[in-house]
C-alpha positions in Angstrom: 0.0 0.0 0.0 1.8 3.8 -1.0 0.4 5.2 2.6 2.5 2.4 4.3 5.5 2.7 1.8 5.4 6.4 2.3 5.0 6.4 5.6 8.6 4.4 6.0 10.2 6.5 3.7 9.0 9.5 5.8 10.2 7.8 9.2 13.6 7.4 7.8 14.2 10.8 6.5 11.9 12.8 9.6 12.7 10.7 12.2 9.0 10.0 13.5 7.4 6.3 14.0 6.0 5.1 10.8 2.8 4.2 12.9 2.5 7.8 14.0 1.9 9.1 10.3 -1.6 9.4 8.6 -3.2 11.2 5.7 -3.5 14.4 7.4 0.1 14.5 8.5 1.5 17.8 7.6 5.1 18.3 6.5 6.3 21.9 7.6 3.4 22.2 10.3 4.0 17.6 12.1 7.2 16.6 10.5 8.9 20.3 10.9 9.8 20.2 6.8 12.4 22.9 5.4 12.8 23.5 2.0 15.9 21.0 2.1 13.7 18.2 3.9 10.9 18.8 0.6 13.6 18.8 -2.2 15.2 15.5 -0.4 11.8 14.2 0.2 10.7 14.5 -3.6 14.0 13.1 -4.9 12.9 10.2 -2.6 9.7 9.8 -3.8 10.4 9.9 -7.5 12.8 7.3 -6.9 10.8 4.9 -4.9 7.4 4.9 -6.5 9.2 5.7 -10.7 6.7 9.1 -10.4 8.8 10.6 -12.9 9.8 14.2 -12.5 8.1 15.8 -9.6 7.7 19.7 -10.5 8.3 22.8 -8.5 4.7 23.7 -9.5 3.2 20.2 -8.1 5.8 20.1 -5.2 4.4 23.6 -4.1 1.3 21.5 -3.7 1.9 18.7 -1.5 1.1 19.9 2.0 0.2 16.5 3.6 0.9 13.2 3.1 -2.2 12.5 1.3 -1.6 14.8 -1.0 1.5 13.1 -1.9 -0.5 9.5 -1.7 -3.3 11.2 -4.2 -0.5 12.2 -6.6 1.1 9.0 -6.6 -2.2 7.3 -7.2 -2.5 9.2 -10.0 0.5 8.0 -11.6 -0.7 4.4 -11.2 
């Protein structure tokens, strides 16, 4: 499942329990995200789910984990 895929990617690069991450997590506001932590996160992502290309535009986007789950949904 990509929520339980993301949600170990995220624990790695955050630091957080897997367990403790759910749609509504928020990156800058739960996982204290920078700019750096978004960039690396994305790089991540297209990587392990072959997203292609994430752009600035749709990276601006992705507030909360299910935003990033809908996106890669989309891809499917």
């Amino acid at each position: 499942m990509v929520l339980e895929r993301l949600a170990e990617l995220l624990s790695e690069q955050f630091g957080v329990e897997a367990e403790s991450i759910t749609l509504e997590t928020s990156f800058e506001e739960d996982l204290n995200a920078d700019s750096l932590d978004l960039v690396e996160m994305m790089m991540a992502l297209e990587e392990e789910f072959d997203v292609g290309e994430i752009s600035e535009e749709t990276a601006r986007t992705l507030k909360t984990v299910g935003d990033v789950v809908d996106l890669i949904g989309a891809q499917d």
